[in-house]
SEMI-336363 format. One record per residue (C-alpha): residue in three letters; x, y, z. Coordinates in steps of 0.25 Angstrom, whole numbers, plus 2048, in hexadecimal, padded with zeros to 3 digits. Example, Ala and Ser with C-alpha at 12.3 -4.5 7.8 and 13.67 -1.06 7.14 Angstrom:
2
ALA8317EE81FSER8377FC81D
// end
This chain:
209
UNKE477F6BAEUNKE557F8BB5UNKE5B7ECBB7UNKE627E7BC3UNKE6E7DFBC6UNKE777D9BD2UNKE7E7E0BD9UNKE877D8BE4UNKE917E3BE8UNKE9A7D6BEAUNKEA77DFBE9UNKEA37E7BF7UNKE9F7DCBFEUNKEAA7D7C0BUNKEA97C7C0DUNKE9E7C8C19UNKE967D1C0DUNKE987C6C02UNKE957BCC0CUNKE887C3C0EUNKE837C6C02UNKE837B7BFEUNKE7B7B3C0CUNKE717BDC06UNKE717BCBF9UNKE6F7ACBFBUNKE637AEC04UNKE5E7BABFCUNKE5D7AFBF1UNKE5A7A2BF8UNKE4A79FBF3UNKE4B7ABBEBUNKE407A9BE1UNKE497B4BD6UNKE557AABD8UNKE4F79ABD6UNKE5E795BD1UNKE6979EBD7UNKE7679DBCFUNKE7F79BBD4UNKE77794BE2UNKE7379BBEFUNKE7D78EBF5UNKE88793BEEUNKE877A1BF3UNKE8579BC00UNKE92794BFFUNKE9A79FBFCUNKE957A7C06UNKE9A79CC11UNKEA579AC0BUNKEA87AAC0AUNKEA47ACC19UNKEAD7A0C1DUNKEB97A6C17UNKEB57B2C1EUNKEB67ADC2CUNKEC47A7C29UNKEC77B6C24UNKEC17BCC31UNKECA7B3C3AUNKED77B4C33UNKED57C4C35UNKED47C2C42UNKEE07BAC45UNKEE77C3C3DUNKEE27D1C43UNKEE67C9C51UNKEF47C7C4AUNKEF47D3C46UNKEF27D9C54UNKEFD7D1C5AUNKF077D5C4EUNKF047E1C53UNKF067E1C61UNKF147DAC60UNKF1A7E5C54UNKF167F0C5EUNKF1E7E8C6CUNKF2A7E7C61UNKF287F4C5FUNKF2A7F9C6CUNKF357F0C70UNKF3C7F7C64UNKF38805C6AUNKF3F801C77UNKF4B7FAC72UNKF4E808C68UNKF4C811C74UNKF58809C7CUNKF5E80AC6FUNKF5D819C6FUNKF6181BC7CUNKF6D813C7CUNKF71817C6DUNKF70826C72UNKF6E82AC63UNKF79824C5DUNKF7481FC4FUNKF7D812C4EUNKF7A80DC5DUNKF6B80EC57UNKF6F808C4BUNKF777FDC51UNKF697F7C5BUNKF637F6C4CUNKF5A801C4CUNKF5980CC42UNKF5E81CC48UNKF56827C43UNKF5A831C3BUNKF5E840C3BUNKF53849C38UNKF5684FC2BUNKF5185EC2DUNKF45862C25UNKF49869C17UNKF42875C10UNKF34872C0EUNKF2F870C00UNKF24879BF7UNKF15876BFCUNKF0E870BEFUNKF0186EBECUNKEFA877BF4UNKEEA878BF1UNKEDE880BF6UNKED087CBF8UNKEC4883C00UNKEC4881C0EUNKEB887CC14UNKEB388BC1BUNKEB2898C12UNKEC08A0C12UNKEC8891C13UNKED288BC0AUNKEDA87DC0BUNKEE787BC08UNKEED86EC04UNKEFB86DC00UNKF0685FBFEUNKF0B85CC0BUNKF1B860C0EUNKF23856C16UNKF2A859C21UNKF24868C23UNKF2286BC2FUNKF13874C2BUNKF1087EC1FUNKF0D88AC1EUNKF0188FC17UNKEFE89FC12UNKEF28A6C0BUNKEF18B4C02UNKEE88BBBFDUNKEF28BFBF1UNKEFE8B9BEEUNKF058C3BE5UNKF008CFBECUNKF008D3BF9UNKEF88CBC03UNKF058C3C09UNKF058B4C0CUNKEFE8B1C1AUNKF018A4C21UNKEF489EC25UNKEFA891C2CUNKF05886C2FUNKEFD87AC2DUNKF0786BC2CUNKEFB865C25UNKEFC867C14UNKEEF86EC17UNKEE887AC1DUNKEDA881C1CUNKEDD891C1CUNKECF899C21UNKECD8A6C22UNKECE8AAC15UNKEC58B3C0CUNKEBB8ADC05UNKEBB8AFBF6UNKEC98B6BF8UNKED58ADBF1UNKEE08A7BF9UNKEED8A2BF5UNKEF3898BFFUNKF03893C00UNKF09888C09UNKF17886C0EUNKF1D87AC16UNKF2587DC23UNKF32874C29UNKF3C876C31UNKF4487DC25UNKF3B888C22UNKF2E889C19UNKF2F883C0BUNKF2B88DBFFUNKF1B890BFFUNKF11887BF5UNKF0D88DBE8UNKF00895BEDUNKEF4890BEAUNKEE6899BEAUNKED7897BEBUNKECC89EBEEUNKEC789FBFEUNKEB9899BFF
// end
């Protein structure tokens, strides 16, 4: 015969759980004629839980003062927050884009945008069936500061089928349909900047579900 054991679950229990698990587990037992002499007794498991649940109150009360504080913090960051809007816009008027009249009320200039250099190789690129016959997706590292990619299917990369675009997604990612079922594909990404289109991924093949 299989043989049972106790199983409290204790580690998944909140404090309202424990807390509730002793209230049934002392009257569960209470004139329980399976249990004559508890060890240790029902009074102390009785104790526990009100001292558990008492502790809990304070707990529930102090995060409420503290979520209220919270709410205040909050409200007096965001009225600093627009004081300092409006006193770097009279600063931005008056400065008239000169960086050290900016500098000298304290606050920081911005910078000069540094033009976007040639884009990187595209790595990792990988193929997976789509979700539709004659689908594929394509997933590929993400390229900072492109502003899209450019993403080609052939049939035959060494012979004479040519490279056809099949989309200018700006996500690392794009489902290319309309392919031949059965047929195989083999896919190329390039990222796209101001500068130009950086050198083509390393093509990556698969056959079209």
């Amino acid at each position: 015969m299989r043989k049972f054991f106790v199983k409290l679950g204790l580690r998944f229990l909140d404090v309202l759980g424990l807390v509730a698990l002793a209230r049934l587990i002392n009257t569960q037992m209470t004139g329980n004629a399976n249990f004559t002499t508890p060890d240790p007794p029902l009074a102390d498991i009785t104790t526990a839980a009100n001292k558990l649940e008492a502790s809990a109150q304070k707990v529930a009360v102090k995060k409420q003062e503290l979520a209220e504080a919270v709410a205040v913090q909050n409200t007096d960051a965001q009225a600093i927050k627009d004081v300092l809007t409006d006193e770097g816009k009279y600063v931005d008027i008056k400065a008239k884009g000169d960086k050290a009249i900016i500098e000298s009320a304290g606050m920081q200039a911005s910078d000069e945008p540094a033009p976007v250099g040639e884009m990187p190789q595209v790595e990792n690129l990988s193929l997976t069936h789509g979700d539709n016959p004659g689908e594929v997706d394509a997933h590929w590292n993400t390229v900072k500061k492109k502003d899209n990619y450019t993403i080609q299917v052939t049939a035959d990369p060494l012979g004479s089928a040519p490279w056809q675009t099949r989309g200018n997604p700006t996500k690392s990612s794009m489902t290319i349909d309309a392919l031949t079922s059965g047929s195989k594909a083999w896919v190329r990404v390039c990222a796209n900047a101001t500068a130009g289109a950086g050198p083509f991924s390393d093509p990556a093949t698969i056959v079209v579900p």
